[in-house]
C-alpha positions in Angstrom: -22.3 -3.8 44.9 -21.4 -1.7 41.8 -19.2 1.3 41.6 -19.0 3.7 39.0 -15.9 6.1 38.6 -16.6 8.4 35.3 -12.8 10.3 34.5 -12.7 13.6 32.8 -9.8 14.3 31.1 -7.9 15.0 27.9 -5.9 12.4 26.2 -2.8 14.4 26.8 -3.6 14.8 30.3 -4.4 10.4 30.5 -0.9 9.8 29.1 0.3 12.4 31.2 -1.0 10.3 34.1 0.0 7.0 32.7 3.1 7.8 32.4 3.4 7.1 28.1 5.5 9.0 26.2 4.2 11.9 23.9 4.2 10.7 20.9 2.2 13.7 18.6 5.4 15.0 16.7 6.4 11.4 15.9 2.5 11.0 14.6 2.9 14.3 12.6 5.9 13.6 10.5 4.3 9.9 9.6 1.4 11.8 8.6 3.4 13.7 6.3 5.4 11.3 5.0 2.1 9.5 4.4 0.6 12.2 2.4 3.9 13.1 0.3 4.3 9.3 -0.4 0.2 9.2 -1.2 0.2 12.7 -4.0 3.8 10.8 -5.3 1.7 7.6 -6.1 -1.4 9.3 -7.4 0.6 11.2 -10.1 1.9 7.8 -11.3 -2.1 6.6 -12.0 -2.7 9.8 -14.5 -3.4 8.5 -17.7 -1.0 10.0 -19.0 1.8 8.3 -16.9 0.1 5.0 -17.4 0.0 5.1 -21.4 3.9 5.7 -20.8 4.7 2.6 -18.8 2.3 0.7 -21.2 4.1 2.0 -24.3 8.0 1.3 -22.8 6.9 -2.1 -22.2 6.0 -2.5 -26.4 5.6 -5.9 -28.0 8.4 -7.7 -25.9 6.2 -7.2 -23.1 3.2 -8.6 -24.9 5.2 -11.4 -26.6 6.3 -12.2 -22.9 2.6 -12.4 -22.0 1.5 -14.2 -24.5 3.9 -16.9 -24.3 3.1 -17.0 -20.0 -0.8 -17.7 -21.1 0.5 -20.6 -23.8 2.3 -22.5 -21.2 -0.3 -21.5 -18.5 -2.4 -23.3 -20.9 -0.9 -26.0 -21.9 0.0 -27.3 -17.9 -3.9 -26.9 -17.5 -4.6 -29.4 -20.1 -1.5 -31.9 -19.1 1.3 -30.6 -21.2 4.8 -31.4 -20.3 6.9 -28.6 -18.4 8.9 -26.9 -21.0 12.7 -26.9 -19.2 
């Protein structure tokens, strides 16, 4: 035997009857807080603010890199560790 009960109701009205808490302001403000954090980030990926962060970095940054790659090299091929 097979019984079939088919429920009509809003999702309010099932946590209503459930007994869960409301939970829709809560959801609102991390919506909010989602978005404000989101258009925050995206202004950081303009062009313009990435030529700035490449530009502060300047050659010590690249000098930095370029020594990483050396070593990353050298272990590769069986170079000491440099202490």
């Amino acid at each position: 035997m097979k019984i079939t009960v088919e429920i009509d109701c809003s999702p309010v009205e099932a946590r209503n009857f459930l007994g869960l808490p409301d939970v829709s302001e809560l959801n609102a403000r991390l919506v909010e807080e989602m978005q404000a954090r989101m258009t925050a980030n995206m202004a950081m990926l303009s062009p313009d603010e990435l030529m700035k962060n490449g530009i502060a970095f300047g050659a010590g940054a690249q000098e930095q890199f370029s020594k990483l790659m050396t070593q990353a090299v050298g272990l590769g091929m069986g170079a000491a560790r440099p202490k």
